[in-house]
C-alpha positions, 0 to 999 in steps of 0.5 A: 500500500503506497504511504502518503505525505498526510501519513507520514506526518502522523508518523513523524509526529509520533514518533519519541527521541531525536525528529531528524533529517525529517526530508530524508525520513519523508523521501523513505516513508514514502518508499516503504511497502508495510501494511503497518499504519503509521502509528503502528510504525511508530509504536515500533520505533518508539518502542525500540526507543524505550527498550534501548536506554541511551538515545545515541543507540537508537537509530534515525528515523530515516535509516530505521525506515530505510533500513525496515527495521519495523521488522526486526525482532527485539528481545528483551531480558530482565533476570535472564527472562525473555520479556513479551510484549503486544503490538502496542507495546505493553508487557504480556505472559508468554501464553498471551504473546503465543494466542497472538494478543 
């Protein structure tokens, strides 16, 4: 599904940390093939954000988008145990993230 300008914003305006390089992340925005609606691709980087802990560590938002990160897989740990989140970000039981909630 083509992205739109009017998405894009959205997007841009949701988004958590450093907002730079915005014509370069709008040019690849509108590049991207994903079912994802912007606030779901943005959930996904500011959930990123959040897991990473130093914002130096977290990508642009251009190369997170150039580079689909939407896709990678994050795991996260606490005591050695793998933490499970829904799509919108919050944690969950493993029994929950396996039904898909």
């Amino acid at each position: 599904m083509a992205k739109t300008e009017k998405e894009f914003d959205l997007f841009w305006s949701l988004l958590l940390g450093r907002k730079v390089d915005k014509k370069k992340a709008k040019i690849e925005y509108l590049k991207i093939k994903t079912d994802f609606t912007p606030k779901e691709l943005a959930d996904k980087f500011n959930n990123l954000y959040k897991i990473t802990g130093e914002e130096r560590f977290v990508p642009h938002p251009q190369r997170w988008l150039r580079n689909e990160r939407w896709n990678d897989e994050i795991n996260e740990k606490v005591n050695g145990e793998k933490i499970y989140r829904n799509s919108k970000g919050y944690i969950i039981s493993k029994e929950e993230w396996e039904k898909g909630e």
